[in-house]
C-alpha positions in Angstrom: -26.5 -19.1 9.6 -27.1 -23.2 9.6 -24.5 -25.3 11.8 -22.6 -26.8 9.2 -22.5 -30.7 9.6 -19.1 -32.1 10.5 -18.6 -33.3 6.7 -18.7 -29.5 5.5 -16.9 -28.3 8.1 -14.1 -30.0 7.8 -14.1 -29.3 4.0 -14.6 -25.8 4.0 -11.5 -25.7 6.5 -9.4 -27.7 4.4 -10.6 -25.1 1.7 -9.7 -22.4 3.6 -6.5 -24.1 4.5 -5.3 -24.7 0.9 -6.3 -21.5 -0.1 -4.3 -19.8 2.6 -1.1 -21.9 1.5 -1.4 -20.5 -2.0 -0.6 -17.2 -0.6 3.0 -14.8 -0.3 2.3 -11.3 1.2 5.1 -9.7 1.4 6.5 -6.2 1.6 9.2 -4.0 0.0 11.7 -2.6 2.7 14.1 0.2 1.3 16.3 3.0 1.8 15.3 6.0 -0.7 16.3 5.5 -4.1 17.4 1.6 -3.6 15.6 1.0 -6.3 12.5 -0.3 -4.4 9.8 1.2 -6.9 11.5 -0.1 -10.3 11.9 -3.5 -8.5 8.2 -3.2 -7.5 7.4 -2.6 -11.8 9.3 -5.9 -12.6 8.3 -7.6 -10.2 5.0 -7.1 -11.2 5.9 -7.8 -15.0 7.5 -11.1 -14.1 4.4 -11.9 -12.0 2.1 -11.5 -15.2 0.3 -8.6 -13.3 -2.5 -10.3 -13.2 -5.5 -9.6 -10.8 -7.7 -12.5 -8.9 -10.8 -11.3 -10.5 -9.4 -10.6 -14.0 -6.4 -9.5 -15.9 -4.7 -5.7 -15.7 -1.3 -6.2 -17.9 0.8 -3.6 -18.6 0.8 -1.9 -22.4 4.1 -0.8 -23.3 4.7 3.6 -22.5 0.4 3.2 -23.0 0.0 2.2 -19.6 2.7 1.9 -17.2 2.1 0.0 -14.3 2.6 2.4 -11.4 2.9 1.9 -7.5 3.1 5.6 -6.8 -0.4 7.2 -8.2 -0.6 10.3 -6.1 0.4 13.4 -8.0 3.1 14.5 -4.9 4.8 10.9 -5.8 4.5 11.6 -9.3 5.8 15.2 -9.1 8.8 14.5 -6.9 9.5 10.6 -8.0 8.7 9.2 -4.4 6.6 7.2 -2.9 4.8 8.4 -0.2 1.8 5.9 0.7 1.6 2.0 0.5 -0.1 0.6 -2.2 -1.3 -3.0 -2.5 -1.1 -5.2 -5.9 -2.2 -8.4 -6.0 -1.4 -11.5 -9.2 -0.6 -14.9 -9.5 2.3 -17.3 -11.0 2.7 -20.4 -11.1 -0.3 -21.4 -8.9 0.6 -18.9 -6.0 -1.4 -16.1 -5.0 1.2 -12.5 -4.3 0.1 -9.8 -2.6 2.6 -7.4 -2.6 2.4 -4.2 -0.3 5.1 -1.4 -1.9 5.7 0.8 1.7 7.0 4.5 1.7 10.9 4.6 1.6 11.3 7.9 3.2 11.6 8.1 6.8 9.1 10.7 7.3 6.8 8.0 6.7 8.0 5.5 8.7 4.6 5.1 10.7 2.7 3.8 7.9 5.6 1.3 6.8 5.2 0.0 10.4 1.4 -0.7 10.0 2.0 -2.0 6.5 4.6 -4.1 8.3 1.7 -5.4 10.1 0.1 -7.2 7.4 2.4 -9.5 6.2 4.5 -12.3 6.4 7.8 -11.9 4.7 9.8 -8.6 3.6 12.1 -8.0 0.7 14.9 -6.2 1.9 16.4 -4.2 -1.1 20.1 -2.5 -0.9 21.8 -0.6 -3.4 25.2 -2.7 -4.4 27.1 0.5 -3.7 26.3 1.7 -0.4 25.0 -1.2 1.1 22.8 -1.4 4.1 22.0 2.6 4.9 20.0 4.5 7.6 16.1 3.7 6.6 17.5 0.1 5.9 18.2 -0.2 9.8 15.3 1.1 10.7 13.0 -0.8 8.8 14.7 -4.0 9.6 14.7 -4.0 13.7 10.9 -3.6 13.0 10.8 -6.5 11.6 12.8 -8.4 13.7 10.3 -7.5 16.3 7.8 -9.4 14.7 10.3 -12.0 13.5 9.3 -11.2 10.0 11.3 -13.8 7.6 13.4 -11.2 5.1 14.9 -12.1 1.7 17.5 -9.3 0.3 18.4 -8.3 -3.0 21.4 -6.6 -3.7 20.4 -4.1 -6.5 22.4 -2.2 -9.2 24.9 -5.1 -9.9 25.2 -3.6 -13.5 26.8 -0.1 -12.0 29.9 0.2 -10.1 29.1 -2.0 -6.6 31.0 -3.0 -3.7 32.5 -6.4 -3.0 29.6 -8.9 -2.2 31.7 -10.6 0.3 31.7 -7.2 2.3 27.9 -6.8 1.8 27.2 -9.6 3.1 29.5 -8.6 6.0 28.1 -6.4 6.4 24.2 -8.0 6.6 25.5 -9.6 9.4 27.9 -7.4 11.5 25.2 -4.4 11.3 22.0 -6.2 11.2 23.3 -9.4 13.6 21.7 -11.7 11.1 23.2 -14.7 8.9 23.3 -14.0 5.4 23.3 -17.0 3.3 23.9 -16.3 -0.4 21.4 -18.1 -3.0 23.0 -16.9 -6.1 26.4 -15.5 -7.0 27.3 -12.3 -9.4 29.4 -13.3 -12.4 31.3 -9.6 -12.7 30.4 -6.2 -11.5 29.5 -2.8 -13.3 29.7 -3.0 -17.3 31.1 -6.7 -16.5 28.4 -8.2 -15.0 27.3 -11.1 -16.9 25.0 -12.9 -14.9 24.9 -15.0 -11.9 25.7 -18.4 -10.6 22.8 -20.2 -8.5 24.5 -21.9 -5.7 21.6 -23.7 -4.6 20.6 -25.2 -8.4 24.2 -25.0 -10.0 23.1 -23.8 -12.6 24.2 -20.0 -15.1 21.8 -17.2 -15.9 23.0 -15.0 -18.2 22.1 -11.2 -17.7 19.8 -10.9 -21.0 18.5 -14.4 -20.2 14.5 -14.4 -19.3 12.8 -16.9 -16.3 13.6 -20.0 -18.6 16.9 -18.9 -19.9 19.2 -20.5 -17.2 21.9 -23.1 -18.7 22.7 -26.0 -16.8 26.2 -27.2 -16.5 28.3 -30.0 -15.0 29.5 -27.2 -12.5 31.8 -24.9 -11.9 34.7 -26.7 -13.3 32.5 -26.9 -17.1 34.7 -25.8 -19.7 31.0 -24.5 -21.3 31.2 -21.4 -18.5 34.6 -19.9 -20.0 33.0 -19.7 -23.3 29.9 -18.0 -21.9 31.2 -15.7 -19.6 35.2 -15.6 -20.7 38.2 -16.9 -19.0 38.7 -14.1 -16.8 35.1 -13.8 -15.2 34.8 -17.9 -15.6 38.1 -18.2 -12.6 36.9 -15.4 -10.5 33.6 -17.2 -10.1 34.9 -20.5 -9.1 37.0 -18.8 -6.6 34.5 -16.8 -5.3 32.1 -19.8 -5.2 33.8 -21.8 -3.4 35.1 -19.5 -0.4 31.2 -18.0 -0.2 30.7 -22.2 0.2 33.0 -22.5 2.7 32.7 -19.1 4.4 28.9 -18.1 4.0 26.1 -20.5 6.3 24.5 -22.8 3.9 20.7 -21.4 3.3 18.1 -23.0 6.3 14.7 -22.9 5.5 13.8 -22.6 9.4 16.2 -20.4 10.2 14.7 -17.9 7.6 11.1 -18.4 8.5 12.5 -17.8 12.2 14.1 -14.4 11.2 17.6 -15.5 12.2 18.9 -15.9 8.3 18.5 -14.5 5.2 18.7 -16.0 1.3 20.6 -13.2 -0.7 20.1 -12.2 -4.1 21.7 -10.3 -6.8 20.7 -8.4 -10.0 19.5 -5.1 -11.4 15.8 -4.5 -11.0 16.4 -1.6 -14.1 17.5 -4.4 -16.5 15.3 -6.9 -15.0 17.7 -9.6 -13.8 17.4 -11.3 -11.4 13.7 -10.3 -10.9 12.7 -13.8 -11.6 14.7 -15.7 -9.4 14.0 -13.2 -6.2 9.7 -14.1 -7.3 11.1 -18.0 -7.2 12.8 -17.6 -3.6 9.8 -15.7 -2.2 7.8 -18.6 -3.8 9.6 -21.5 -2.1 11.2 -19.6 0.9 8.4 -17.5 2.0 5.7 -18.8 4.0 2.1 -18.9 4.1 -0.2 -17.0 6.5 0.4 -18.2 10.4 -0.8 -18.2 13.2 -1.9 -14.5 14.7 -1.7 -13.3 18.2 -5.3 -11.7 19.2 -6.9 -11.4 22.5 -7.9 -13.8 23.9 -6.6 -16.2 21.8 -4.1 -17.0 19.0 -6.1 -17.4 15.4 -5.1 -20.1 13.2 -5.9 -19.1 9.0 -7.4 -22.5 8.2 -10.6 -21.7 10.5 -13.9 -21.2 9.1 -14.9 -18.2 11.0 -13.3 -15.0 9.4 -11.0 -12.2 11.2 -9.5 -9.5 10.0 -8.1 -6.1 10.6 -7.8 -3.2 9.3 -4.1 -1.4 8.8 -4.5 1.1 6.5 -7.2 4.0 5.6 -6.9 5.3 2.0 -8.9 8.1 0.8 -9.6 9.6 -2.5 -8.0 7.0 -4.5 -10.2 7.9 -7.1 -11.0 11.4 -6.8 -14.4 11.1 -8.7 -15.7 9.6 -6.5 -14.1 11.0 -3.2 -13.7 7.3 -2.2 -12.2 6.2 1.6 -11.5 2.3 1.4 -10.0 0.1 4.9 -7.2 -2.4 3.8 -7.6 -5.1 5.4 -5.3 -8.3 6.0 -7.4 -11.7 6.4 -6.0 -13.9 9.2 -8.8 -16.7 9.1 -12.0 -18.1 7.3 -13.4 -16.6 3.7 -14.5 -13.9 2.5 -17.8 -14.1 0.6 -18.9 -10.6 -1.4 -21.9 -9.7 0.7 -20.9 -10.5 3.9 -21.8 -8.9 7.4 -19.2 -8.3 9.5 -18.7 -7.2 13.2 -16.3 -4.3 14.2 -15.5 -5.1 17.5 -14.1 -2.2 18.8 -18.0 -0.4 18.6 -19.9 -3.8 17.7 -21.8 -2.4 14.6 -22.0 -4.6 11.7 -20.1 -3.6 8.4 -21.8 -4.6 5.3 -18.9 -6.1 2.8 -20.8 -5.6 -0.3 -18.2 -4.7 -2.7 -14.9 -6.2 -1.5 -11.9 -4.7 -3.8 -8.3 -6.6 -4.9 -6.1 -3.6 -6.0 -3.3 -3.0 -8.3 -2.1 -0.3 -7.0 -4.6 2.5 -7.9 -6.6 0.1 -10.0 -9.1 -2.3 -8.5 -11.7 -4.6 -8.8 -14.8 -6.3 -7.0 -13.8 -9.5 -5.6 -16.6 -12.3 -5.0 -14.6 -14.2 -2.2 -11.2 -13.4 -0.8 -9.1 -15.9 1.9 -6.0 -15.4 4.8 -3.3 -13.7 3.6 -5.4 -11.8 1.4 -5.8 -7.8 1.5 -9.0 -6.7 0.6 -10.9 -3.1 0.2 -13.7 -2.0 2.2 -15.7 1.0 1.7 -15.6 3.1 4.9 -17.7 6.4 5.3 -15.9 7.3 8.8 -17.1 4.0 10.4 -13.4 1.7 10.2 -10.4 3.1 12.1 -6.6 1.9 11.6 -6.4 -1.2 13.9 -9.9 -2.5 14.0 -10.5 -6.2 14.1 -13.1 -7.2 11.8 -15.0 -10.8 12.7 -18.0 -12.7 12.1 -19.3 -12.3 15.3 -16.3 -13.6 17.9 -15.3 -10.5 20.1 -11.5 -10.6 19.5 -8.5 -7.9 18.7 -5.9 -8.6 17.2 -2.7 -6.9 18.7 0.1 -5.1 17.3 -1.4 -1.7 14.9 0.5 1.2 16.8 0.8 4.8 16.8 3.9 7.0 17.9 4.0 10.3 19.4 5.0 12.6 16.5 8.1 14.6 16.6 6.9 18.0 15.1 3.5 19.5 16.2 2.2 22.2 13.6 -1.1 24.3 13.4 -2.8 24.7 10.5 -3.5 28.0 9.4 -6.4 28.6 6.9 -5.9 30.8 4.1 -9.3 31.3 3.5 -12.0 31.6 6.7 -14.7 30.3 4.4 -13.2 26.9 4.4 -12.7 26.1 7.5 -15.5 23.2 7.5 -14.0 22.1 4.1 -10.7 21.8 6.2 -12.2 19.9 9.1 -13.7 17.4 6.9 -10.2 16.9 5.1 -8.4 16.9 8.4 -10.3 14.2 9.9 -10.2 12.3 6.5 -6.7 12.6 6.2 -5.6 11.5 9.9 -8.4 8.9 9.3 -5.7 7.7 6.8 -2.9 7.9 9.1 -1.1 10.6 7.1 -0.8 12.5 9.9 -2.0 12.5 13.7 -4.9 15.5 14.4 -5.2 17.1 18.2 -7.9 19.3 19.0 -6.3 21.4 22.1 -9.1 21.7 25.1 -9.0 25.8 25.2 -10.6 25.5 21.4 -7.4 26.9 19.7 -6.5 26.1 16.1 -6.4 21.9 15.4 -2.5 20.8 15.5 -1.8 17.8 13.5 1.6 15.8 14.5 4.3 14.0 12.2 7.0 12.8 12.4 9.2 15.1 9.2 8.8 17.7 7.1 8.2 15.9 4.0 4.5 14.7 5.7 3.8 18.3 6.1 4.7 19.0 2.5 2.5 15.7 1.6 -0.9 17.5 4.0 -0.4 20.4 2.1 -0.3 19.0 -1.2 -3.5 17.0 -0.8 -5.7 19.6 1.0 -5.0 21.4 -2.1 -5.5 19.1 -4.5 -7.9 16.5 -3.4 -9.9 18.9 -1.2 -9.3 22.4 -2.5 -8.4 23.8 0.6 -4.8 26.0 0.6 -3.7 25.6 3.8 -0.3 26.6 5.7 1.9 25.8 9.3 2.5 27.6 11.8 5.0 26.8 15.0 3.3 25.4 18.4 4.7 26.3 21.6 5.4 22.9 22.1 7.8 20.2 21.1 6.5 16.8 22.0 2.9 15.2 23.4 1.9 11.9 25.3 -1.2 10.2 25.3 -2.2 10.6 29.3 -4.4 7.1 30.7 -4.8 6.4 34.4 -7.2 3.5 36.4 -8.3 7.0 38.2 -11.1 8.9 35.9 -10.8 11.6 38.3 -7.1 12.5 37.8 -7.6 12.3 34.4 -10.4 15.0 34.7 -8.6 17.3 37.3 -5.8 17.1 34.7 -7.7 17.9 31.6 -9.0 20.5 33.7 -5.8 22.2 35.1 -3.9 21.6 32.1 -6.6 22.8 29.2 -3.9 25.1 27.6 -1.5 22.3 27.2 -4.0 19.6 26.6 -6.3 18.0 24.3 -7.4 14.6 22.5 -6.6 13.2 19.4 -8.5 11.7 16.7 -10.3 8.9 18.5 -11.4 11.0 21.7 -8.5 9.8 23.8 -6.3 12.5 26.3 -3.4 13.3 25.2 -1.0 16.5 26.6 1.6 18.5 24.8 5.2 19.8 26.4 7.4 22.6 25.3 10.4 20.5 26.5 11.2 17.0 27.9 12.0 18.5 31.4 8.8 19.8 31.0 7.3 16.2 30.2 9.1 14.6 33.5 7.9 17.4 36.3 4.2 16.4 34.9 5.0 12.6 35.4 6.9 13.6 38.9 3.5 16.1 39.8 1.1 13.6 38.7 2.1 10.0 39.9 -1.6 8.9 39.5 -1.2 9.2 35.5 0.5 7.2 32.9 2.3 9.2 30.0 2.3 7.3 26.6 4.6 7.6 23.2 3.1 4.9 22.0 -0.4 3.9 21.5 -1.7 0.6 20.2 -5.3 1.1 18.9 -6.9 -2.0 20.2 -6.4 -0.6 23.6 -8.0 2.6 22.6 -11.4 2.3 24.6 -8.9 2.3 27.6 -7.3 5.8 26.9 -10.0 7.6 26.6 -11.5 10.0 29.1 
C-alpha cells in the first residue's frame, strides 16, 4: 500500500476517530431469570433494530427478535452462548453483546467481557443483587468496566429502592447514584421521576411521553399520579438527594459509581431512558493494553482480536465465524489481515454485522465494532488480528475447569464425526478438549453440568453424533510451562497416564485430588502449574 501524504492521514484518522465516538458496546450482566433476555428484546425494539448494512425490524409474533437461537436455549428458555446485535439511534452506533446468565457459562461471559466497554447490570427488584450478579461484577471491576444498573420488575412486588441501592454498595463496594426514581411499587407503579431532568414519565408513556413540570412541588403531579403516590415521591426524592452521591460522569467511566435505573423490561418502561444513559454515560472505545504497546482507536492501522468462535450458526451451511472486537483503524471488505500468533494472512472477504442469528456482509466496519470472520480452523479465541504490526493484545483467558468427563461414543463408526465436532466445539470455547498422552478416550473440561448437557445437545443435533460421560479418575488439571524443555519432557514422560495437552498443543496434567496437585509442585520445583491460561502467551506453554 502507498504512504498516505500527511493531508490523508490525518483525515482518515479523524475518520476513524469520529467513527469510533459514534460507538456503545456494551454487555448485559445478569443473574438467571433477571430478566436479561426480555430486556435484551426491548432494548432492541427501542433501538429500531436496525442493522449498519440494512434494516432487520421485528414483525409482530411473525418474527420475534431473538437473542437465544440455539434449540437447547429455545427448549429450556436459557441462554447459553453470547450473541451479538448491532443498530443505531439517534446517530450512535450499539453493539450490544447478550452473555450467558448461567454460571456454568461463566468462561465465555468473561471473554465476552473482553470486548467491551460498559456493562448493564440487571437485578430483579425483589431479590436484588444475587450470586451470578457478584460474580460477574468483580470481573468487571478488574477491568474497570464502567456499569449502569437497572432495577427490573418494578411492576411486581419489589423491595425498597433505598435498600437496593444499599445494598449496590455495601456488597459490591461501589457508589450507587440513582438517575431516576420509582413513582409506586407492584400494581402501583406509575412511573418514574428523573432526578437528573426533573421531569415524570408515566408507565404507558413511550421515548417522547415524558411531562415536564415545575418540580416536585407541581400540583400537575397529584393529578397524574394521585395524592398518595404524588407525597411519597417528594419524600423519597429528596432524602435519595440528600442521601445518595450525586451521579459523576468520571467516577462512572472509572468504575467507582454507578447511574441506577428503574422499570419493567416486560412492559417496556424504562427501556428508553436506560438506551439514553448508555448513550450519554457510556463511553467510546479507549485506549487497549497490547504488547508492546497501548493502541489508541483513532489510528489508521487496524487491530483486532478475536474473543469468540461460533460454529454452525446456520446449520446449512456448517458455518464457524471469529467475533472479533476492533480496537483501531478501519475495516475495508476485502482486506488482508495478519494473525500474529502464526503470521499467516486472513483474507476478510466477507466481514458479517449480526443480529443475533441474523447477519449481513459489511463493506467497512470501525473500533468498537464486532465483526464476523469466516474461520475454517485457522482463528483461535484470543488471536490478535493486525495489518501487519506484530502485537497481542492481553487479557482473553482460560480457567482450569472443575469437572473433567470422557466422552463415550455410542456408536464406534463415528468416532471421526466426533473428533471433528469435538475440536469444533472447544474451537468455540464451549468446552476445553485434553487428549491424555497414553492415547485414552479425549476428556473435555467444564466448569457445570449444564455445559455438559449443552455438548451433548449439539453433538446430536448439529453433528449427529449421540454421545455420553463418563467419570475420570481425576478431579482437577493445570496447564504445566517451565524455562527447562527438558523437565517438561521428563514429565510428560513419567507422568503420561496423568498427562496430556489441550486444544492448542500446550502440557497440561490432571490430579485426582489437590494434595495430589501440591506433591507434584513440591516433586517438581523446575515446573510451573497453571489454572489459568491467557492465550497470547500460548506459544510459551507449549512443549
Amino acid at each position: 500500500m502507498d504512504a498516505l501524504t500527511p493531508a490523508v492521514a490525518d483525515g482518515a484518522r479523524e475518520q476513524v476517530a469520529a467513527e469510533a465516538a459514534r460507538r456503545r458496546t456494551f454487555a448485559i450482566i445478569a443473574h438467571p431469570d433477571a430478566g436479561k433476555t426480555t430486556l435484551t428484546e426491548k432494548l432492541l425494539l427501542r433501538g429500531g433494530a436496525i442493522q449498519l448494512a440494512g434494516a432487520v425490524r421485528a414483525k409482530g409474533n411473525a418474527r420475534r427478535t431473538r437473542s437465544d437461537w440455539m434449540k437447547i436455549e429455545q427448549d429450556r428458555g436459557i441462554s447459553v452462548a453470547t450473541s451479538v446485535m448491532t443498530f443505531e439511534r439517534d446517530g450512535l452506533v450499539f453493539n450490544l453483546l447478550d452473555t450467558p446468565g448461567h454460571e456454568d457459562f461463566s468462561e465465555d461471559t468473561y471473554r465476552t467481557l473482553t470486548a467491551v466497554d460498559a456493562a448493564v447490570m440487571v437485578l430483579d427488584a425483589a431479590k436484588g443483587i444475587e450470586s451470578q450478579t457478584r460474580k460477574l461484577f468483580e470481573v468487571c471491576r478488574l477491568r474497570d468496566i464502567p456499569i449502569i444498573t437497572f432495577v427490573n420488575k418494578m411492576d411486581r412486588e419489589a423491595r425498597d429502592p433505598f435498600e437496593l441501592i444499599d445494598e449496590i454498595e455495601t456488597t459490591l463496594a461501589l457508589d450507587a447514584a440513582p438517575v431516576a426514581w420509582p413513582v409506586g411499587r407492584a400494581s402501583e407503579f406509575a412511573g418514574t421521576w428523573d432526578l437528573l431532568e426533573k421531569h415524570f414519565l408515566p408507565v404507558d408513556a413511550d421515548d417522547s411521553g415524558a411531562i415536564q413540570l415545575a418540580g416536585l412541588d407541581d400540583p400537575k403531579l397529584d393529578a397524574l399520579v394521585g395524592a398518595a403516590r404524588a407525597a411519597a415521591l417528594r419524600e423519597e426524592a429528596a432524602l435519595a438527594e440528600a442521601a445518595c452521591p450525586e451521579f459523576d460522569l468520571e467516577a462512572f467511566r472509572q468504575g467507582t459509581l454507578t447511574p441506577v435505573f428503574f422499570g419493567s423490561a416486560l412492559r417496556d418502561f424504562g427501556i428508553g431512558h436506560l438506551l439514553d444513559g448508555l448513550a450519554r454515560y457510556a463511553p467510546p472505545p479507549g485506549a487497549r493494553a497490547g504488547d508492546p504497546r497501548e493502541v489508541l482507536p483513532a489510528e489508521e492501522k487496524l487491530t483486532g482480536f478475536v474473543f469468540k468462535i461460533q460454529a454452525n450458526m446456520d446449520p446449512n451451511h456448517r458455518d464457524r465465524v471469529a467475533f472479533v472486537r476492533l480496537c483501531s483503524g478501519r475495516l475495508v471488505k476485502g482486506m488482508r489481515l495478519k494473525q500474529v500468533r502464526t503470521g499467516k494472512q486472513v483474507p476478510v472477504n466477507a466481514p458479517l454485522f449480526f443480529f443475533a442469528k441474523d447477519r449481513q456482509v459489511a463493506e467497512e466496519a470501525w473500533p468498537g465494532d464486532v465483526v464476523g470472520v469466516a474461520n475454517h480452523g485457522t482463528l483461535r479465541i484470543g488471536d490478535t488480528l493486525t495489518e501487519g504490526e506484530q502485537l497481542n493484545f492481553r487479557g482473553v483467558p482460560s480457567f482450569a475447569p472443575e469437572i473433567l468427563r470422557h466422552v463415550r461414543l455410542e456408536d464406534p463408526m463415528l468416532a471421526k464425526k466426533l473428533k471433528t465436532a469435538l475440536d469444533q466445539l472447544a474451537e468455540e470455547g464451549v468446552v476445553q478438549l485434553f487428549r491424555p498422552l497414553d492415547g485414552s478416550l479425549p476428556v473435555v473440561g467444564v466448569v457445570g453440568q449444564l455445559q455438559l448437557d449443552v455438548l451433548q445437545s449439539r453433538l446430536k443435533v448439529e453433528y449427529g453424533v449421540p454421545a455420553g460421560f463418563q467419570d475420570t479418575i481425576w478431579s482437577m488439571m493445570r496447564w504445566v510451562t517451565s524455562d527447562d524443555r527438558t523437565a517438561l519432557d521428563r514429565f510428560a514422560q513419567t507422568n503420561r497416564r496423568d498427562a496430556g495437552e489441550d486444544h492448542d498443543g500446550a502440557l497440561v496434567a490432571f490430579f485426582g485430588s489437590d494434595w495430589r496437585r501440591k506433591r507434584a509442585e513440591e516433586e517438581w520445583p523446575m515446573l510451573r502449574f497453571h489454572a489459568v491460561r491467557e492465550q497470547h502467551g500460548l506459544e510459551q506453554m507449549k512443549r
